[in-house]
C-alpha positions as CSV (number, residue, x, y, z in Angstrom):
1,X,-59.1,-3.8,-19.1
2,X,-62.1,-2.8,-16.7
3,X,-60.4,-1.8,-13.0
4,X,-62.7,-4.1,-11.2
5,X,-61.5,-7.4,-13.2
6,X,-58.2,-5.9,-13.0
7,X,-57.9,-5.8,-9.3
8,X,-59.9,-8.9,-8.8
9,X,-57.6,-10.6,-10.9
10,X,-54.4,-9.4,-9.8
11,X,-55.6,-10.7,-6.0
12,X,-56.9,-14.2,-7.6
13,X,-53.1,-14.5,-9.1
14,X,-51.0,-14.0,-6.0
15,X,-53.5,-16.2,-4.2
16,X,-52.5,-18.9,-7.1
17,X,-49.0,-18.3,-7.3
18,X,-45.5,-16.8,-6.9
19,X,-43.9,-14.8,-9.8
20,X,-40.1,-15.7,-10.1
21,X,-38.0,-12.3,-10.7
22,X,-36.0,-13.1,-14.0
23,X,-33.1,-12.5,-12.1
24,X,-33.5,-15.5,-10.3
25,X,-33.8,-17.0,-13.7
26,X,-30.1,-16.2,-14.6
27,X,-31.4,-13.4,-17.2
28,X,-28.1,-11.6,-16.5
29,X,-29.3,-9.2,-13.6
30,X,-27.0,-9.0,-10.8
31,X,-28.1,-10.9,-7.8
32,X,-30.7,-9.8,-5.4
33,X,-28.8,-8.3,-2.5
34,X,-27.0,-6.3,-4.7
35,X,-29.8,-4.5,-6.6
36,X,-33.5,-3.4,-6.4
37,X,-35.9,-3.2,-9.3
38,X,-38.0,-0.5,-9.1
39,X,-41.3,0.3,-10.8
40,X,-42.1,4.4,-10.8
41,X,-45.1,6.1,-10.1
42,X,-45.8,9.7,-10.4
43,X,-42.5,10.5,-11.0
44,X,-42.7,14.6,-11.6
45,X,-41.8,17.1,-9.0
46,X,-41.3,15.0,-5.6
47,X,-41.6,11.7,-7.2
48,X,-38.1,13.2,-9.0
49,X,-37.0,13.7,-5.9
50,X,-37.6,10.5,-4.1
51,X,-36.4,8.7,-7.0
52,X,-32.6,10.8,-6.6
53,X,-32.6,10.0,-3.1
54,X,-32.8,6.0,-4.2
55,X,-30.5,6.6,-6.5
56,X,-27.9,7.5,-4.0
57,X,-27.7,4.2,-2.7
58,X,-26.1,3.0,-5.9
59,X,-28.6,-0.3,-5.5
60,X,-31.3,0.7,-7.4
61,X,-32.3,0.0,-11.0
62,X,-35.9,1.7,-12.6
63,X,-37.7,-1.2,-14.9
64,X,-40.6,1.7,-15.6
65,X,-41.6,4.9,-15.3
66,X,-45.1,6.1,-14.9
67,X,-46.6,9.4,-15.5
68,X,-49.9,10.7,-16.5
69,X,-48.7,14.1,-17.4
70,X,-45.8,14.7,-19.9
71,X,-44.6,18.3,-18.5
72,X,-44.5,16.8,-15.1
73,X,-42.4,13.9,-16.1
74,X,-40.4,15.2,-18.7
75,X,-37.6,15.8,-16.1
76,X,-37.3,12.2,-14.6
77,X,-38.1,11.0,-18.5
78,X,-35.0,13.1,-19.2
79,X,-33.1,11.7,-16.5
80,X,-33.6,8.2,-17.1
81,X,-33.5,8.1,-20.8
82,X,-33.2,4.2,-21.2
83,X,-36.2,3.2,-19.1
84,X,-39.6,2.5,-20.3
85,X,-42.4,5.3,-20.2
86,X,-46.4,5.0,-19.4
87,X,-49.0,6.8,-18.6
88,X,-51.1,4.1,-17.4
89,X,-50.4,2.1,-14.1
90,X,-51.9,-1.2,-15.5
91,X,-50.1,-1.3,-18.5
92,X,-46.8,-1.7,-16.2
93,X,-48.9,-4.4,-14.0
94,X,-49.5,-6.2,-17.4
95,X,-45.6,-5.8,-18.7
96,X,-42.9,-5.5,-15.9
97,X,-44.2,-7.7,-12.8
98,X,-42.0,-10.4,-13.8
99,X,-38.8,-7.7,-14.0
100,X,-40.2,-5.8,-10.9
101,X,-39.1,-5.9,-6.9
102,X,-40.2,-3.1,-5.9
103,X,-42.5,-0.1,-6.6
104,X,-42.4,3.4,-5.7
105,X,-45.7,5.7,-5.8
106,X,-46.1,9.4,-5.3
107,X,-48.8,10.2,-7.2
108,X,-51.9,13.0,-6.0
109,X,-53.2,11.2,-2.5
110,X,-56.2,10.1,-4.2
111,X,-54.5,7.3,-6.0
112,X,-52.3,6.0,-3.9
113,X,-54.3,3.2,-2.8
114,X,-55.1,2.2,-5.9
115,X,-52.5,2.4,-7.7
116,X,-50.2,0.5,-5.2
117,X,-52.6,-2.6,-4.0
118,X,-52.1,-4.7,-7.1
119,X,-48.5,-4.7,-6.6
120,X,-48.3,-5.3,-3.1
121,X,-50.8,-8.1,-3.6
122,X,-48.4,-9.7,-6.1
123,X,-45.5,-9.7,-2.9
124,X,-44.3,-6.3,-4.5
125,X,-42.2,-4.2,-1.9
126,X,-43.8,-0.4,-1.7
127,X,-42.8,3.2,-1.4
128,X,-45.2,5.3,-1.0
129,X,-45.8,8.9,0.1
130,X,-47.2,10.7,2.5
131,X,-50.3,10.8,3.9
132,X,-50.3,7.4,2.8
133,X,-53.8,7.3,1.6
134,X,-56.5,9.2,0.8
135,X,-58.7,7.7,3.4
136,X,-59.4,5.6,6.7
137,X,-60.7,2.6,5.1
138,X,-57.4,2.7,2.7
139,X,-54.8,2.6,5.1
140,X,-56.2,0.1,7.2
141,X,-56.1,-2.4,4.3
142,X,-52.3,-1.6,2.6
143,X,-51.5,-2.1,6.3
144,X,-53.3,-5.0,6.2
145,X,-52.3,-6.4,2.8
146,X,-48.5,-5.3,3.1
147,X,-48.5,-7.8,7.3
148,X,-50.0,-10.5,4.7
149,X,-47.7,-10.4,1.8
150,X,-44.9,-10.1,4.1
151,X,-43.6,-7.2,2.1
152,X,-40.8,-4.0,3.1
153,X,-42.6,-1.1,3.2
154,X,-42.0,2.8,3.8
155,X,-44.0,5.9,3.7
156,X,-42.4,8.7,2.7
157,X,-41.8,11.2,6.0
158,X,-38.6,11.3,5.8
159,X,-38.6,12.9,9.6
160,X,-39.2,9.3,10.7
161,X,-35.4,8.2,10.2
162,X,-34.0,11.0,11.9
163,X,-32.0,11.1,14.8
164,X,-33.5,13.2,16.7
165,X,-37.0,11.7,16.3
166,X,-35.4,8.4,18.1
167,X,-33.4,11.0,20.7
168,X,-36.8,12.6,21.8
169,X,-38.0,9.4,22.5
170,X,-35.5,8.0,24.5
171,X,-35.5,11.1,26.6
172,X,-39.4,11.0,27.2
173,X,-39.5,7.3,27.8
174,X,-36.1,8.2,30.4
175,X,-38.3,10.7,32.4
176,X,-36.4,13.6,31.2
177,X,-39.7,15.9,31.1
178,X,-41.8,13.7,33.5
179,X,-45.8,12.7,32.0
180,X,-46.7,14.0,28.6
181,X,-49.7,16.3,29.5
182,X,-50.2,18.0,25.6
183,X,-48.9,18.2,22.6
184,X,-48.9,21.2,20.4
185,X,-48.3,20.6,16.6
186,X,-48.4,23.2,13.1
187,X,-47.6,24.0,10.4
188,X,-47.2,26.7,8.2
189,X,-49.5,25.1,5.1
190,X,-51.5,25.3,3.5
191,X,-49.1,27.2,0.6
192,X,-51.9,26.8,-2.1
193,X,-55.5,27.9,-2.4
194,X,-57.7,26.4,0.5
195,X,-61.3,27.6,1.3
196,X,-61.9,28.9,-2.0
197,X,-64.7,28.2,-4.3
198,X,-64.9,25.1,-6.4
199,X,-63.5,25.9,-10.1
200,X,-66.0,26.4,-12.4
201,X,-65.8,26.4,-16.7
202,X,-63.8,23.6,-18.7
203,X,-60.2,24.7,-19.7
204,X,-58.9,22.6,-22.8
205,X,-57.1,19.5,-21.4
206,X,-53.3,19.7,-22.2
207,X,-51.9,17.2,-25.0
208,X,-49.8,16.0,-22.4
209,X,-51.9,14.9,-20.2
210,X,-54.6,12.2,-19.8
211,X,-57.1,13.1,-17.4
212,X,-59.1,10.7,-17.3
213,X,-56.5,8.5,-15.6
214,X,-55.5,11.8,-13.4
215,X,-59.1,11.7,-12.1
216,X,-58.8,8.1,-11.7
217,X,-61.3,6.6,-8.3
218,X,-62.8,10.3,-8.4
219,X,-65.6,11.3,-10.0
220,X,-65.7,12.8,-13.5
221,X,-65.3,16.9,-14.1
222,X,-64.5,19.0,-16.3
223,X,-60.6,19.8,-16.9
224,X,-59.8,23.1,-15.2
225,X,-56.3,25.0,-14.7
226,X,-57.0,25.3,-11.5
227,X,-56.3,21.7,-10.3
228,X,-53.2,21.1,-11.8
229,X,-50.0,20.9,-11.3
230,X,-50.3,21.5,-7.3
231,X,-53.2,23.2,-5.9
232,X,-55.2,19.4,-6.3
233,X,-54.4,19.4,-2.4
234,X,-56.6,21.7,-1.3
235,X,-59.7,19.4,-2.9
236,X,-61.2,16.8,-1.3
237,X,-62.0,14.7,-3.8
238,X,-58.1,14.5,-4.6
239,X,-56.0,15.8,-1.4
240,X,-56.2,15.8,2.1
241,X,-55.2,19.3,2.5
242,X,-52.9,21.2,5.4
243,X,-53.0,18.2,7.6
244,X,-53.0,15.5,5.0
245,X,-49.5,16.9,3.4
246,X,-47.7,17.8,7.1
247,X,-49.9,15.6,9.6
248,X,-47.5,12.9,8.7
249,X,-44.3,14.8,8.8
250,X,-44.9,16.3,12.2
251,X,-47.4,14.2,14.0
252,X,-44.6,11.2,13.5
253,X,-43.0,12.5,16.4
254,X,-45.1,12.7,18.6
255,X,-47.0,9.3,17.5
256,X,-44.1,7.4,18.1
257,X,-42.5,8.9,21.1
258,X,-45.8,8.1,23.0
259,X,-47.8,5.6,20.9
260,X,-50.2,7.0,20.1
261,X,-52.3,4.7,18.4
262,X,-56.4,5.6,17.4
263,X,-57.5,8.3,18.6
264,X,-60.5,8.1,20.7
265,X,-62.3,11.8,19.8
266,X,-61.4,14.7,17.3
267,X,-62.4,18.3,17.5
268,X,-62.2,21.4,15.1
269,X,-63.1,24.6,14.2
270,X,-62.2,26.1,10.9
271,X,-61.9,29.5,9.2
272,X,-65.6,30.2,7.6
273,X,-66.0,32.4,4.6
274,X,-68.6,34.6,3.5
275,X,-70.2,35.4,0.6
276,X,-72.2,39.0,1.5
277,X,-73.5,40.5,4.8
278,X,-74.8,37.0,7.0
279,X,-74.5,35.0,3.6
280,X,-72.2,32.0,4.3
281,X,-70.8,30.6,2.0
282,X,-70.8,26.8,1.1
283,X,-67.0,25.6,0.8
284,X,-67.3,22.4,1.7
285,X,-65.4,20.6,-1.4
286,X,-62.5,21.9,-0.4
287,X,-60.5,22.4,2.6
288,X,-60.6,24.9,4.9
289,X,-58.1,28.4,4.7
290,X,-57.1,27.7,8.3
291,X,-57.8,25.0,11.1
292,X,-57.4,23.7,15.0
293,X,-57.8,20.2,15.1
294,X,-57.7,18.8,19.0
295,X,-57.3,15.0,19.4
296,X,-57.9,13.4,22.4
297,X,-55.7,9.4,23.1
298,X,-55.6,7.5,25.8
299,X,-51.5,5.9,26.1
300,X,-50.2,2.9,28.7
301,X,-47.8,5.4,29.9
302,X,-49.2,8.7,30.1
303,X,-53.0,8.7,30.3
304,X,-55.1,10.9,28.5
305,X,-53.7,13.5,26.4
306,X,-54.6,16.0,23.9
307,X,-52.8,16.5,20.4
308,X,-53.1,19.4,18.6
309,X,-53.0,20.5,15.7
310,X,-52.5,24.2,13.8
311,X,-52.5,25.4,10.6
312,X,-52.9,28.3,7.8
313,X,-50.7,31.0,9.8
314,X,-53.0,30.2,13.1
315,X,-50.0,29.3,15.7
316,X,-49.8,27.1,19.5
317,X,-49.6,28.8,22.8
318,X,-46.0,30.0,23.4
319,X,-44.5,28.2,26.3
320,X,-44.1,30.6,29.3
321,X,-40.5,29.0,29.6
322,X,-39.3,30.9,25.9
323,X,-36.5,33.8,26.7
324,X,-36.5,36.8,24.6
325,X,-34.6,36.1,21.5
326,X,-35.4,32.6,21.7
327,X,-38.7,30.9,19.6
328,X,-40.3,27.9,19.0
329,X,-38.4,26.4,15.6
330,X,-38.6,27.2,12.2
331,X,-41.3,28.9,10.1
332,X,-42.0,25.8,8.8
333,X,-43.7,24.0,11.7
334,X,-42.9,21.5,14.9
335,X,-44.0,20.2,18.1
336,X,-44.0,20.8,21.7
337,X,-44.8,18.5,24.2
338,X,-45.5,19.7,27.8
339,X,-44.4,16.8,30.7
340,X,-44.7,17.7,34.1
341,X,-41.3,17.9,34.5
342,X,-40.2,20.3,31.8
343,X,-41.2,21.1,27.4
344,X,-40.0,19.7,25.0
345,X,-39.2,21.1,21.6
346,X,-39.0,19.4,18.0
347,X,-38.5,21.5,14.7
348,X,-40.0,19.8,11.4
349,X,-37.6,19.7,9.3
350,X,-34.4,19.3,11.6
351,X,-36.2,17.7,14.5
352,X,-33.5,19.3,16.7
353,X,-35.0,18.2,20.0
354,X,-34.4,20.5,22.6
355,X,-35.5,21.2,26.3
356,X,-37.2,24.3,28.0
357,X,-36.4,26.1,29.8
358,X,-33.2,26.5,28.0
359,X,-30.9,26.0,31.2
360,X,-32.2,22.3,31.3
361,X,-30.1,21.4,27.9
362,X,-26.7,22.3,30.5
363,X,-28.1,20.3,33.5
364,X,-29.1,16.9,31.0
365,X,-27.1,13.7,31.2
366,X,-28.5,12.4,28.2
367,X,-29.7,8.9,28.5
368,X,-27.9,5.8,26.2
369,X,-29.5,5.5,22.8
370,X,-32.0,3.0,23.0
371,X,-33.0,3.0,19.0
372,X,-30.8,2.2,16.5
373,X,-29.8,5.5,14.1
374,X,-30.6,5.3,10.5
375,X,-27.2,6.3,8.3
376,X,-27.6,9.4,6.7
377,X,-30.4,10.9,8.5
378,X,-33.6,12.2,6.3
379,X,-31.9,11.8,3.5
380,X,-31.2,8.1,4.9
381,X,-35.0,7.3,4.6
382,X,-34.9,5.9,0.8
383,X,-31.5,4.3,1.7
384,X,-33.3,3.1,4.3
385,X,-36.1,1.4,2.4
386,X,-34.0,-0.2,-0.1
387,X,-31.6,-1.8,2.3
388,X,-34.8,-3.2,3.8
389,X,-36.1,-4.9,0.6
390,X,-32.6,-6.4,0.5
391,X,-31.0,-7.1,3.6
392,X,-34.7,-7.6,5.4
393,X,-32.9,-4.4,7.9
394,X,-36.4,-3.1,9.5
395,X,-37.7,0.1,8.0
396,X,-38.6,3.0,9.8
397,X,-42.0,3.9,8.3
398,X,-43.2,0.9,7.6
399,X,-47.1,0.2,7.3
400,X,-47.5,-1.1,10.4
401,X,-46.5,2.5,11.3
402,X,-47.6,4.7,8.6
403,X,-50.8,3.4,8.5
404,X,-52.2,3.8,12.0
405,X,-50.1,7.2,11.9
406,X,-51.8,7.9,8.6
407,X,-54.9,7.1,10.4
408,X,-54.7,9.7,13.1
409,X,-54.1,12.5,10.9
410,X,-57.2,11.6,8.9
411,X,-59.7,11.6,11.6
412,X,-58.1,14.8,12.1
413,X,-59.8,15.5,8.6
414,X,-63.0,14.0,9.3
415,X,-63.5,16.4,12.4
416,X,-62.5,19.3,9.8
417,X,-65.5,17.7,7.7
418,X,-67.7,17.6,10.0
419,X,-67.3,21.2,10.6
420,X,-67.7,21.9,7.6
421,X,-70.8,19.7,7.1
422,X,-74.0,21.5,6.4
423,X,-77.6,20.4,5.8
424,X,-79.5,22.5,2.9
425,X,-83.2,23.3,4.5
426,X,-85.7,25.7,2.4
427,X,-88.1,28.1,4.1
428,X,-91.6,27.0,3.0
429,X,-92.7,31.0,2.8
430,X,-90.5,31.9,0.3
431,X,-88.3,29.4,-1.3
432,X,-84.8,29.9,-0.4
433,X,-82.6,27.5,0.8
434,X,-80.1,28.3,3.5
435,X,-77.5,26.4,5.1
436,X,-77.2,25.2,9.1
437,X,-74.0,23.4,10.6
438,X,-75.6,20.1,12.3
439,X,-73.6,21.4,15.6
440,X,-71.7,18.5,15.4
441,X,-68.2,19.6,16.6
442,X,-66.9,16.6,18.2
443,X,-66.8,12.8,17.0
444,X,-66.2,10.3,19.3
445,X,-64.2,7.0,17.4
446,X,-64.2,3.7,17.8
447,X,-60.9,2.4,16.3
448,X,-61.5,-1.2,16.5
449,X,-64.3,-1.2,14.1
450,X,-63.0,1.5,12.3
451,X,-66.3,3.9,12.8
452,X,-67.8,7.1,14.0
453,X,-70.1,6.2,16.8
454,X,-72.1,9.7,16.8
455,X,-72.1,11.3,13.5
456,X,-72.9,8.7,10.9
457,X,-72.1,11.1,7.7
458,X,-68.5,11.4,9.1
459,X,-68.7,7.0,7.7
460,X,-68.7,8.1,4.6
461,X,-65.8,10.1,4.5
462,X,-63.9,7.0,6.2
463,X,-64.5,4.9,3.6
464,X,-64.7,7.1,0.9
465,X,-66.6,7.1,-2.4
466,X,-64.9,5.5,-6.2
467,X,-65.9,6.0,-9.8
468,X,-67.3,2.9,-11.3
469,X,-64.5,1.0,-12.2
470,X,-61.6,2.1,-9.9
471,X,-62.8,0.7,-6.9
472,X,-60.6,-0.1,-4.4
473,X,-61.0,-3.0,-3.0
């Protein structure tokens, strides 16, 4: 079945009508509040994990698991010995939507969008992970496709159902450090090859794996080691590098303490490479080794501010207010916002909001929780999806969210592109080409219409390019 008829189809049938879970049908499925059916995507290395965390709700039953590649799967496969097993996405749409409630989709960024838009589309509740997809144009429509099928839905940063994500919040919107001026955010990706040449010769393609639908909306290459099984991130064509794979975790934060919403600008500058004396080097398939992204946003309750963003070991100011002994959070990555009043800290991984100086964590009468806490925290955030798709309990990254958030950290990317960017020009006198940076450093975005007002390139990279057939549309 060609992709195009495939998707075109799939939208024509939930236009037409609803699908009745068999459960409903008195197939011998316990009712619907009690347990979720779950379709799986991508279910090797984090999609494993993912998939445990559901299962410790103890409300979750798989009707499929999907995998293109055999080694990655054969883990979950040997987990879940009873379940059904595909490589191909479209062969679960054709047999399990009836048995399906749910899917969950954490395949390479490049198919996220594509893989989970037929479902939705059929009033299908989604999973899927972070970034949410692989471009601008993407996550505008799952958002806008999951408001219309009135769907529960969750990106997977787990930061965004912790408690001390919802306790920095209350104590910014309480006045505890006064007007948000800045915001520092890194991390310490990228932990694969970034700003290396393109991979060149064909390796033979692995029994285990079918390419082709690995590839999926990107264009056709040659099978190379290289790609597979993680450094695919640091690609453009499949990832969304450093700031695709954290951008979410860490800018979450930050974009829901303040909300944040579109950006209105985005800077960068990024490492360079060379390839002899004055010879640069064209790297612009992939991402860069290291970056400083600078966002500007304009917010009801703190004006203009700046958001920025480090990566590939290059690290924030340290605040002036840091005793000896003391640092900034873990190696990992975090955030700092600077009020007027006083700094706040927030590690990635344990959020741990804190207050510099130090002294000020004594002197703070906290303020009441405003937001309700999700049970379990990070490791609640599956828990937290599933009792959403059951109890209709709201979700804490659900497209509405993700997407815009998803957003941000993308433009992020298309100022890193447009760094990048160079125009080949050849010297009449004696044939060789060399490569100029446009001296475009700054794009200026207009959220509404979803486009660069200044750079028309950067457009292309916001709505992104698909192989014939795997459109998304």
């Amino acid at each position: 079945m060609r992709r195009r008829a495939f998707l075109k189809n799939a939208a024509a049938s939930s236009a037409a009508f609803t699908i009745v879970p068999s459960y409903v049908l008195g197939k011998g499925k316990t009712p619907p509040s009690d347990t979720l059916y779950v379709a799986a995507f991508g279910v090797g290395g984090r999609g494993e994990s993912v998939m445990m965390g559901l299962d410790q709700t103890m409300k979750v039953k798989y009707v499929a698991l999907c995998d293109v590649d055999d080694r990655m799967a054969a883990s979950a496969f040997n987990r879940y010995p009873g379940v059904a097993r595909y490589k191909d996405f479209r062969t679960v749409f054709d047999k399990h939507l009836k048995d399906m409630d749910a899917i969950m989709v954490a395949t390479p960024d490049h198919t996220h969008a594509a893989i989970a838009l037929p479902f939705m589309r059929e009033k299908k509740h989604a999973y899927v992970e972070k970034p949410l997809t692989h471009n601008i144009r993407e996550a505008r429509l799952l958002t806008r496709v999951a408001r219309e099928m009135g769907i529960v839905t969750q990106m997977g940063n787990q930061g965004a159902s912790s408690d001390d994500s919802r306790k920095a919040r209350e104590w910014v919107e309480a006045g505890v450090i006064g007007t948000v001026e800045r915001v520092d955010c890194w991390t310490n990706r990228p932990v694969w090859p970034q700003g290396v040449p393109v991979p060149q010769g064909a390796d033979p393609i692995p029994p285990e794996l079918d390419w082709d639908l690995w590839l999926g909306p990107a264009a056709m290459r040659d099978y190379n080691n290289n790609y597979l099984p993680f450094n695919w991130r640091g690609w453009w064509d499949f990832g969304t590098g450093a700031l695709g794979d954290m951008g979410c975790h860490i800018m979450e934060t930050p974009f829901s303490v303040l909300d944040l919403g579109y950006p209105k600008e985005a800077e960068a500058s990024c490492t360079t490479a060379w390839t002899g004396p004055f010879a640069l080097a064209d790297y612009s398939a992939g991402c860069p080794a290291s970056s400083v992204v600078r966002l500007k946003f304009e917010t009801p309750a703190h004006g203009t501010l700046s958001l920025n963003w480090y990566d590939g070991g290059i690290l924030p100011d340290l605040p002036d207010e840091l005793k000896d002994g003391e640092t900034i959070g873990g190696s990992g990555g975090g955030t700092i916002f600077y009020g007027t009043k006083g700094i706040l800290v927030c590690d990635v991984y344990s959020r741990n909001a804190r207050l510099l100086p130090s002294e000020m964590m004594g002197l703070l009468n906290p303020p009441a929780a405003r937001y309700p806490r999700v049970p379990g925290d990070t490791g609640g955030h599956q828990a937290n999806w599933v009792e959403g798709c059951l109890n209709g309990t709201p979700t804490s990254s659900d497209f509405s969210k993700a997407g815009p958030l998803t957003e941000a950290v993308l433009m992020g990317n298309l100022a890193i592109r447009s760094f990048q960017y160079r125009e080949s020009t050849v010297n009449p006198e004696n044939g060789r080409a060399s490569f100029e940076f446009p001296g475009r450093k700054k794009i200026q975005w207009d959220g509404a219409n979803m486009k660069v007002t200044n750079f028309d390139k950067a457009n292309d990279w916001v709505h992104g390019s698909y192989r014939e057939g795997w459109e998304v549309i």
